[in-house]
C-alpha positions, 0 to 999 in steps of 0.5 A, spaced: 648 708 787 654 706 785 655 705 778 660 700 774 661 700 766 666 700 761 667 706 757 663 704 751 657 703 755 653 708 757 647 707 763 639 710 764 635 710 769 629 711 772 624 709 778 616 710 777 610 707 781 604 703 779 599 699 783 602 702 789 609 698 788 615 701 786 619 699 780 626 701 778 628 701 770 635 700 767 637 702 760 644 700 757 646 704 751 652 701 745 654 706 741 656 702 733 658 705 727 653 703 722 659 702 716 664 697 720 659 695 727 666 697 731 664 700 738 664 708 740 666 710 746 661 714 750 664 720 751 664 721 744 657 717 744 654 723 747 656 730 744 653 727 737 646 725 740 646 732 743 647 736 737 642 731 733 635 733 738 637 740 739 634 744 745 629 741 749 629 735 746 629 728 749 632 722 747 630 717 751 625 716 756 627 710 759 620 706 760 620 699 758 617 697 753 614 690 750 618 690 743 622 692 740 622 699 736 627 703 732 628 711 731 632 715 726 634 723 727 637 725 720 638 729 714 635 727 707 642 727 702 641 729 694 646 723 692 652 725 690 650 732 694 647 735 686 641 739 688 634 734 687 627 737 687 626 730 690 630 725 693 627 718 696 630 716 703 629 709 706 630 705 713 630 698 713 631 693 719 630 686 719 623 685 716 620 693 717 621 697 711 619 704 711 620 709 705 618 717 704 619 722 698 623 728 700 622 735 697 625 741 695 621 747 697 614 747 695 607 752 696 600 752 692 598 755 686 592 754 683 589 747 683 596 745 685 602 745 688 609 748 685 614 745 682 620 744 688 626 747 688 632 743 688 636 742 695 642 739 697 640 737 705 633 737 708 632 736 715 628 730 717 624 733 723 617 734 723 618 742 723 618 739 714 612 735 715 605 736 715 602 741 719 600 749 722 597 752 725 590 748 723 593 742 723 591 738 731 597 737 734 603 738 729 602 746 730 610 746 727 609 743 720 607 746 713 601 745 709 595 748 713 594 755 713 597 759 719 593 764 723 595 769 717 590 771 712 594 775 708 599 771 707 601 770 700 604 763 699 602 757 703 607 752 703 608 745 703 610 739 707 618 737 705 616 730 707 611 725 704 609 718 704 610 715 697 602 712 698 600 718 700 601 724 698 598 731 699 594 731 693 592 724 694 584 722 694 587 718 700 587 724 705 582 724 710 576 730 709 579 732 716 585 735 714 587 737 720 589 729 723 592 727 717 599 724 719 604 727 719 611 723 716 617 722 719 623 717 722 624 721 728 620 720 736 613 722 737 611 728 741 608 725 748 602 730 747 601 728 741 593 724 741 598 717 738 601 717 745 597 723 750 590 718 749 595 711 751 597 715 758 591 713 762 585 716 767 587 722 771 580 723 776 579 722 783 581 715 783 588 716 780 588 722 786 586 718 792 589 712 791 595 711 785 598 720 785 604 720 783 604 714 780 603 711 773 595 711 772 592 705 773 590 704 767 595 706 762 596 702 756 604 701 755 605 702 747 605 710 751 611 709 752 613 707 744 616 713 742 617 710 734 612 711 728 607 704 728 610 703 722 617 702 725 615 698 731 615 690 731 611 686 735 618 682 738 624 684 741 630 683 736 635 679 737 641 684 736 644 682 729 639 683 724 641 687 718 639 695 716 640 699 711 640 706 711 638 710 703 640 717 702 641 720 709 649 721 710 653 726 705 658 722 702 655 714 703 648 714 699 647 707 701 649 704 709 649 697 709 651 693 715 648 688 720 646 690 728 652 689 733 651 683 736 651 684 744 647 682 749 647 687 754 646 685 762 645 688 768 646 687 774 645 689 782 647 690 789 640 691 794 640 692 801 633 690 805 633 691 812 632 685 816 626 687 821 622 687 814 623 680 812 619 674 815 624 669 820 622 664 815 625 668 809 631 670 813 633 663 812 633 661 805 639 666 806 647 666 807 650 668 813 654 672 809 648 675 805 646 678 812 651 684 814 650 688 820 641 689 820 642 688 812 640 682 807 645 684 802 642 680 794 646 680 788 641 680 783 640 680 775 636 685 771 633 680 765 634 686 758 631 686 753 634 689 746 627 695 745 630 700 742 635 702 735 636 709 735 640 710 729 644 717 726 646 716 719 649 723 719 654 722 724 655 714 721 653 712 729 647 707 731 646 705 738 642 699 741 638 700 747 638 694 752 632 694 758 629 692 764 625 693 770 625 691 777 620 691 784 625 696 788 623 698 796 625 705 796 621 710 790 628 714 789 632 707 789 636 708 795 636 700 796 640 699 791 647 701 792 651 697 786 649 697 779 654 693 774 653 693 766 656 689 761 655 687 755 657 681 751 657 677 743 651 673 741 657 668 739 660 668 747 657 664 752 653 667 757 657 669 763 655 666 769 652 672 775 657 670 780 663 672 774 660 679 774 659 679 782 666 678 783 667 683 778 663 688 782 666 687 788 674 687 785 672 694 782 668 697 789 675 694 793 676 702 796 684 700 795 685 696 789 678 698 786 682 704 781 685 698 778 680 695 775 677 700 772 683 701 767 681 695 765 674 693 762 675 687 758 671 683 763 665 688 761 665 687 753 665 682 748 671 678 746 672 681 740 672 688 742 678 693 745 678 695 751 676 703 753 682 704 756 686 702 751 682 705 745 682 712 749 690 711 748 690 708 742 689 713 737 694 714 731 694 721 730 695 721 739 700 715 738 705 718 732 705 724 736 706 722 743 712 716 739 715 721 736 715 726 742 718 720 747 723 717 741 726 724 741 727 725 748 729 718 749 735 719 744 737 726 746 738 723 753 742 717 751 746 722 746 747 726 753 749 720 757 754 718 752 758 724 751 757 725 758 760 718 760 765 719 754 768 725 756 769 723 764 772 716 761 778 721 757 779 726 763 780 719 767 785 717 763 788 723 761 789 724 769 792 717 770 798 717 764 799 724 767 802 721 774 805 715 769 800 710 770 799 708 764 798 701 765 792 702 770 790 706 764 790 701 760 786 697 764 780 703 764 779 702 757 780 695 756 774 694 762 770 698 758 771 695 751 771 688 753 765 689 759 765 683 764 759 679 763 754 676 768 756 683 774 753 681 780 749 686 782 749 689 788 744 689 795 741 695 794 740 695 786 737 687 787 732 690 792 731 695 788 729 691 782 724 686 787 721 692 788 719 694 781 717 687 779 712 688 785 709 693 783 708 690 776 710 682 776 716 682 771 717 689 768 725 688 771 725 682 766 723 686 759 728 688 755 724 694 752 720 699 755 713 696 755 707 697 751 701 698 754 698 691 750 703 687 755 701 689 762 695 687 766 694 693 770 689 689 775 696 687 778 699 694 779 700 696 786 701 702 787 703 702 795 709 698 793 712 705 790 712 708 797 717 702 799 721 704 792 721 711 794 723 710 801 728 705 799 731 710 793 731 716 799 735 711 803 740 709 798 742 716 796 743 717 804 748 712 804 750 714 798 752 721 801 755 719 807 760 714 804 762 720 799 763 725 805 767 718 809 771 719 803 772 726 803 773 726 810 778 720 810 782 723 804 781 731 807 785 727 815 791 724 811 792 731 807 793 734 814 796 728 817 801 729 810 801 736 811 804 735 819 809 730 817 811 734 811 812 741 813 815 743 806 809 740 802 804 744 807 804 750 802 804 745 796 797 742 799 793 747 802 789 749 797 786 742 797 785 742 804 782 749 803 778 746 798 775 739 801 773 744 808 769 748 804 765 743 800 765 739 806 761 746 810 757 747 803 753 740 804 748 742 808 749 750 808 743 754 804 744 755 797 744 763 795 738 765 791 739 765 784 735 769 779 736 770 771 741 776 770 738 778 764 742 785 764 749 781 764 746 777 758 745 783 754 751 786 756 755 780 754 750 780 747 752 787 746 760 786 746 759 781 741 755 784 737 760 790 737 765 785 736 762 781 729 761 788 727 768 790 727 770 784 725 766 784 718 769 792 718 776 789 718 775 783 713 772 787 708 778 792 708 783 787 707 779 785 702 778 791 699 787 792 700 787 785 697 782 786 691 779 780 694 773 778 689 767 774 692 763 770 689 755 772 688 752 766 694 758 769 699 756 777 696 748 776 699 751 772 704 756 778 706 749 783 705 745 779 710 750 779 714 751 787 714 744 788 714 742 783 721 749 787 726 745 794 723 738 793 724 739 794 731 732 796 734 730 788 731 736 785 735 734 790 740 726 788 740 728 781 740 732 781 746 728 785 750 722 780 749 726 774 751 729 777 757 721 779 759 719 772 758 725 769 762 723 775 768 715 773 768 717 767 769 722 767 775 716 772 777 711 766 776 715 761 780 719 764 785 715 762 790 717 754 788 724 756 789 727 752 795 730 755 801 735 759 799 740 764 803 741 772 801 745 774 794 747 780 798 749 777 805 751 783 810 749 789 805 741 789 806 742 794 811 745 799 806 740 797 801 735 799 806 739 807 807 738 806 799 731 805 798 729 810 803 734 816 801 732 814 794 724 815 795 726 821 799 729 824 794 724 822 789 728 817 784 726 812 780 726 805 784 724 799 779 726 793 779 731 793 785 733 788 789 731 788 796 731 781 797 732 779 805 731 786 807 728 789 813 723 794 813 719 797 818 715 803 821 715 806 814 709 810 810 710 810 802 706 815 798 706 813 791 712 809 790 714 806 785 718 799 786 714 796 780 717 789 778 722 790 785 725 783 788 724 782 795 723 775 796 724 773 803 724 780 806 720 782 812 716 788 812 712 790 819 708 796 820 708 799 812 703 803 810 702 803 801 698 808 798 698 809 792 704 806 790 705 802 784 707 794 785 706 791 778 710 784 778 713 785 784 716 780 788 714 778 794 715 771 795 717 768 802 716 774 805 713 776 812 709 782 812 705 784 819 701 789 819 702 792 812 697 796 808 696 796 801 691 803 800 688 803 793 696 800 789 697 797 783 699 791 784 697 786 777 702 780 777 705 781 783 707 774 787 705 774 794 707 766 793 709 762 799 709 768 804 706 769 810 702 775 811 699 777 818 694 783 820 695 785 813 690 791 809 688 792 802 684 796 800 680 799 792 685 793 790 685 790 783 689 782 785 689 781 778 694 775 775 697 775 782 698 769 786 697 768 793 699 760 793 702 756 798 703 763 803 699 764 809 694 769 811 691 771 817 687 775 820 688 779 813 682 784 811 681 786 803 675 792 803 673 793 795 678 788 792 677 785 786 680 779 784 683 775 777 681 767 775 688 765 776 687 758 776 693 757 781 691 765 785 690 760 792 692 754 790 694 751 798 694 757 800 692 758 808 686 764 810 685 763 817 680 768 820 680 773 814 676 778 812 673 780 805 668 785 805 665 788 799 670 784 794 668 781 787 671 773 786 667 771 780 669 764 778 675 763 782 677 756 785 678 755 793 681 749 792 682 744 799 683 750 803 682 752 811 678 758 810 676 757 818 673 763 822 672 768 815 668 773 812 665 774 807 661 781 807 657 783 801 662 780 796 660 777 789 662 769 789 658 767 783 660 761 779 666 760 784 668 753 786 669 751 793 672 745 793 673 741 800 674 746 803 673 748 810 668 754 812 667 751 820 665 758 823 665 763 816 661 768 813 657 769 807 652 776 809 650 779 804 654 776 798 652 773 792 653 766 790 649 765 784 652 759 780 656 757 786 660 750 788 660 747 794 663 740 794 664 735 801 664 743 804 664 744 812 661 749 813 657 748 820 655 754 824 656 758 817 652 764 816 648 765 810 645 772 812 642 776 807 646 772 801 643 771 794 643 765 792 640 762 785 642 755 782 647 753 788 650 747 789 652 744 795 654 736 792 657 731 795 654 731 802 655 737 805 655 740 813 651 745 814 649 745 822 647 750 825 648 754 820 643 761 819 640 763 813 635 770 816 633 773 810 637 769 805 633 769 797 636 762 795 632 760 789 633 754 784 638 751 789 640 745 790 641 742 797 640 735 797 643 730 802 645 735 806 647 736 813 643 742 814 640 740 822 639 746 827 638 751 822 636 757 821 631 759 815 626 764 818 624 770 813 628 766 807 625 765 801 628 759 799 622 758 793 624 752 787 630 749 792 631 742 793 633 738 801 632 732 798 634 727 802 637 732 807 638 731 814 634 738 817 632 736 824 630 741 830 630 747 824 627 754 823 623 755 818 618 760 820 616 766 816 620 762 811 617 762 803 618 755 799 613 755 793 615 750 790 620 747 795 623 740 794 622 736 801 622 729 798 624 724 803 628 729 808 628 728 816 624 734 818 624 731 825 622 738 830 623 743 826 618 749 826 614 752 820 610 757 823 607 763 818 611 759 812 609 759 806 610 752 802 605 752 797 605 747 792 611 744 796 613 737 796 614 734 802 613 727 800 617 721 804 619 726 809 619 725 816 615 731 819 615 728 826 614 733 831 613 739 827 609 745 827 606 748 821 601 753 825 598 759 820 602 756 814 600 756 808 600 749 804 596 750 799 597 745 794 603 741 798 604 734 798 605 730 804 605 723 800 607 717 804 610 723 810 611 720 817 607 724 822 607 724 829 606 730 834 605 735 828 602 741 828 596 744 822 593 749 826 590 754 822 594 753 816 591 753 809 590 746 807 587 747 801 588 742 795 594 739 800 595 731 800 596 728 806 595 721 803 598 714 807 602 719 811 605 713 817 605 715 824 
């Protein structure tokens, strides 16, 4: 199902069964803030419910209910926050007024109880209300005794109602079913709601499992205390307010929002289900392949006011029910919320179909999603724009954008100021003033109306078509002045295209021209023999630009040495200076004044201390190294800085390693390496970028922050190196080794790996580590990967042996023939992974997920433990899962046909509507497993145990129970 909301909405659903129909419930949430009814975005909506209901607390049911209710998850306040024995906190909305007493700490002495101890903040839960362990349901208030007969004080409940206290004559003798008081929802197992839940015997089992009861009162399903309850729907404006419940505002007053919640759908009925005679009540158009496709509101009714004065947020809950066809809803492929003002007049349905399908359009849909003001009232700002319109974000982001705006404008001046003046000057110096003249006087008095030319006016009808008359604005637009629903996006490829061939024409003119004024240099030269001398190194020149075009750049890197020497000099330089100008003072009898001593002071001081100057210059110059090494691999091709010397770089690097010399930090960069052994070499921090290395073997060697980017390596060795932050970027790496490796803070991104084996690696979180990177028929055995991201990565045809995946992400990959024996992958992702013909022998597999549809065929899970895992929607056909345990693991939905299970354990599995067509369950054990909906045609359970399984609604067919244990097992309205 596909949902479409704006970003202040929030949707809950939920599907039930009652009476042998199946129903489906949507809910819509508007967030408000209760001081000024303005909107709340829903990500900031949800954070505050979650830390208000605290752990394993539910907010909202989503049940219908047939009026309206409200509840309230608060604090109680002392005013002014000054510490009060008791405090009064009240809710009032519309005609319901509700009032209760708040106390500090209170126990029993004597006849009595004690006086409360003051207090600031008093949770309003029912934790501080009546209750105990004697107390019939409220086993976690106070007021009863505990099970503890040597307790020495008994506490008293914090909060009371005003007419009937603990102490009151009113209290029931039964003690024990005295009410406990509160704001907030009702526990369903407490007897207000447990006993409205309906009759659970034979006849439930037989005729109604796992629906609703039959007889279920609906009030079940009114969470609020009766005495927040109405015997209506609220219209949606009704006025509150709030005493008591929010630190600073002792009183919040205000009126309920004002909006109507709607909702809308997209259902899908197959045609052979309906009657000819229904059929024609229906379009053509409506009738799409052998589906009828209807467009259907789902009335809403305000139910629910939840209010949470603590935060200053309330929100209104707006619900409905429908008869649907699939239990899970599946018939239902669309679903659009919106909300409107009580003032607006009702919008029509076919207004929010055509908004439904303007934002499921698969190429222009995005655009409509930035822009939801079709889905909220008149009056309130759409989300996007709320989201982008903080002040705080806004000032920060202006000020950002002003300054680099202005910085870039003062640059173009300058820049365009100093190549007027060299023009000019290069004109009076040939003695053409008067063209000179000109030049200045064009550029003071510019002509008006410039006709532009072609390329510049197609480029300008380009921009406007992707955003209508965003060429015409004279200032940088803000967001309130575009309509992004007319934004197309395809029309920047054309722009893009049309920039690129402008910069082509642009530089095959510039080369005409060189080559038209390098032919008439030559030309001059011949016809004048004694200006040939004078003009060769012009001509020189332009042949060497020309050659340089289209030739490679040298690779370049920070030379931070030449930095430091050239510091150093001027440093030595200033201090001899302030040497020298000190002893002409002195000569001189030269007096400074007190600000010019202290200046001169500070001045001695910065050239002496060395060692800060020095610890200043060495962090910047590792700052600006680690930053080459981390991006290296972005560098575009580049020719060797060293061109011819690399072989006596080579000589150097092995007689330096022969004789033992240190080797940091060299330049081998477009070296080549072959047929050698490293012991313990230290080419820490070295630069080979571009080198070719074949047949090396590393061994023990130090590696830390080498480079390596662009490199080709084949059949190289690492043996237990140090190699921390090492780039390997951009390099292609074939049959290469690594062993007892540490990969911490390297990046294998953008190169290609194959057929490469790493035995006992451990692996860093780098974000980018595999960013793009190529892994065809690797090997990786024994290694950890803990939370590391493969990212849209063809990882075709690899290994992955007794290695440690947990809470990795695989993110679209493709694992088409890969292995996964022996390894484990608790917490792991799978997303729109390919994994056919995968293996999965012997892996570990707790809380998996495989999301987004999966391809798993033939795939094998011999002996695999893959518990709590989610395999929903699935293509998981031609599998192996015999002498698994799979227990508490969810196929919901799957596609599972011709699969083996045999021998498999499933307690608890999740079958739910699955296509289990052939597949084999000899000696399984399924107890208490679901397999309701599921297609089990052609299956064979023979000596399975099925204990306690459901079958509900199953498809049978040729399906085989011999010998297998069916006690408690439901084969109710199972479908031939």
């Amino acid at each position: 199902m596909k949902s479409i909301k704006s970003l202040q909405a929030s949707l809950l659903t939920n599907t039930f069964k009652y009476q042998q129909k199946h129903f489906f419930v949507a809910s819509t949430l508007w967030g408000f803030y209760l001081d000024s009814g303005e909107a709340v975005l829903e990500q900031t909506l949800w954070p505050i419910i979650a830390a208000n209901l605290g752990k394993d607390s539910l907010f909202d049911e989503a049940f219908k209910k047939d009026a309206s209710e409200f509840v309230v998850f608060a604090d109680a306040f002392a005013p002014q926050l000054q510490p009060a024995p008791r405090v009064d906190v009240s809710v009032s909305l519309a005609e319901i007024t509700k009032i209760l007493n708040v106390y500090g700490e209170r126990y029993w002495q004597g006849f009595g109880p004690s006086p409360a101890d003051p207090f600031m903040q008093m949770p309003l839960s029912y934790e501080h209300a009546y209750g105990g362990q004697a107390h019939l349901y409220n086993k976690d208030g106070k007021g009863l005794p505990g099970n503890d007969s040597n307790e020495v004080l008994r506490f008293l409940a914090n909060i009371e109602h005003p007419d009937f206290p603990v102490i009151s004559k009113k209290i029931p003798d039964n003690k024990s079913a005295y009410t406990p008081q509160g704001f907030a929802a009702i526990n369903s197992e407490w007897p207000q709601r447990k006993n409205l839940y309906g009759t659970f015997d034979d006849n439930y089992l037989q005729n109604h499992m796992p629906g609703l009861a039959p007889d279920i009162n609906w009030d079940y399903f009114h969470t609020a205390p009766p005495d927040q309850r109405f015997d209506r729907y609220l219209t949606g404006n009704e006025p509150f307010c709030i005493t008591n419940m929010h630190e600073t505002m002792a009183e919040i007053k205000g009126n309920l929002p004002g909006v109507v919640g709607r909702c809308f759908i997209e259902q899908e009925l197959p045609l052979n289900a309906l009657e000819q005679g229904e059929l024609a009540q229906y379009s053509d158009a409506q009738k799409r392949d052998d589906k009828l496709v209807l467009f259907k509101e789902i009335p809403l009714n305000l139910d629910t006011v939840y209010f949470f004065p603590n935060d200053n947020i309330g929100i209104v809950v707006h619900r409905g029910t429908i008869e649907i066809n699939h239990p899970q809803a599946k018939d239902i492929k669309k679903l659009l919320v919106a909300h409107q003002s009580l003032t607006e007049p009702a919008k029509p349905s076919a207004f929010y179909q055509d908004q439904l399908q303007l934002r499921c359009d698969p190429e222009d849909g995005f655009k409509y999603m930035m822009y939801s003001a079709p889905l909220i009232p008149e009056d309130v700002t759409c989300g996007f724009k709320q989201l982008l319109g903080d002040e705080e974000y806004k000032q920060v982001m202006g000020d950002n954008l002003s300054a680099f705006a202005e910085g870039k404008k003062q640059q173009a001046e300058q820049e365009m100021d100093e190549a007027i003046d060299k023009q000019v000057a290069e004109l009076r110096a040939n003695g053409m003033d008067k063209q000179a003249d000109e030049l200045l006087d064009k550029i003071k008095n510019p002509p008006q109306d410039i006709e532009l030319p072609e390329d510049a006016k197609k480029l300008q009808a380009l921009t406007d078509k992707i955003l209508p008359g965003i060429s015409a604005m004279k200032e940088a637009p803000k967001l309130d002045d575009l309509d992004l629903t007319k934004l197309n996006l395809k029309a920047m490829d054309e722009v893009q295209a049309h920039m690129e061939a402008m910069a082509e024409k642009q530089k095959k003119e510039a080369l005409l021209k060189v080559e038209q004024q390098l032919d008439e240099l030559k030309q001059q030269a011949a016809q004048q023999p004694e200006m040939a001398e004078q003009l060769d190194p012009s001509i020189k020149q332009l042949e060497e630009m020309l050659a340089s075009i289209d030739a490679i750049p040298v690779l370049t890197r920070p030379d931070t040495v030449e930095q430091d020497t050239q510091l150093s000099a001027q440093l030595a330089q200033a201090a001899e200076q302030l040497t020298e100008q000190k002893k002409m003072m002195a000569e001189h009898n030269i007096e400074l004044s007190a600000e010019q001593q202290q200046q001169m002071t500070e001045l001695e001081q910065l050239l002496d201390n060395n060692e800060t100057l020095s610890a200043q210059m060495a962090e910047a110059n590792d700052f600006i190294n680690d930053s080459y090494l981390k991006g290296a691999h972005f560098i575009a091709e580049s020719s060797s800085p060293h061109k011819g010397k690399e072989p006596e770089l080579v000589a150097a690097l092995l007689d330096s390693y022969n004789a033992k010399q240190v080797i940091t930090a060299k330049d081998f960069a477009f070296c080549k390496l072959t047929q050698q052994k490293f012991k313990q070499i230290d080419l820490n921090h070295g630069f080979f970028e571009y080198s070719e290395l074949t047949h090396i073997e590393f061994e023990q060697a130090d590696l830390t922050a080498i480079n390596l980017a662009h490199a080709k390596l084949s059949n190289v060795s690492f043996d237990n190196c140090a190699i921390e932050g090492a780039n390997l970027g951009a390099a292609e790496l074939t049959a290469c080794q690594f062993k007892n490796m540490k990969l911490i803070e390297i990046t294998l991104a953008h190169s290609s790996l194959i057929d490469c084996e790493f035995t006992d690696c451990e692996f860093g979180e780098r974000m980018d580590m595999l960013l793009e990177t190529k892994l065809l028929r690797c090997k990786f055995v024994n290694c950890t990967f803990l939370k590391l991201n493969f990212i849209e990565l063809d990882l075709t045809g690899c290994e992955f042996i007794d290695c440690d995946l947990s809470e990795s992400n695989f993110i679209k990959p493709i694992l088409t023939d890969a292995s996964f024996t022996g390894s484990t992958l608790n917490g792991t992702n799978f997303v729109i992974a390919e994994l056919n013909n995968s293996c999965f022998e012997r892996a570990r597999m707790k809380n998996t997920r495989f999301v987004g549809g999966c391809l798993l065929n033939e795939a094998c899970f011999n002996f695999a433990t893959i518990n709590e895992t989610n395999l929903r929607d699935c293509q998981l056909n031609n599998c192996d899962f015999s002498d698994a345990d799979i227990s508490k693991s969810d196929f919901g939905e799957s596609s599972i046909k011709n699969s083996q299970f045999n021998c498999t354990i499933a307690r608890q599995v999740q079958f739910i509507d699955s296509n289990l067509n052939g597949s084999q369950f000899k000696k399984a054990d399924f107890m208490e497993a679901n397999l309701m909906q599921a297609d089990i045609r052609g299956c064979n359970f023979s000596g399975a145990n099925l204990y306690g399984a459901s079958f509900l609604n199953a498809t049978l067919g040729s399906t085989s129970f011999y010998g297998a244990i069916l006690e408690n097992t439901l084969l109710k309205d199972w479908r031939p």
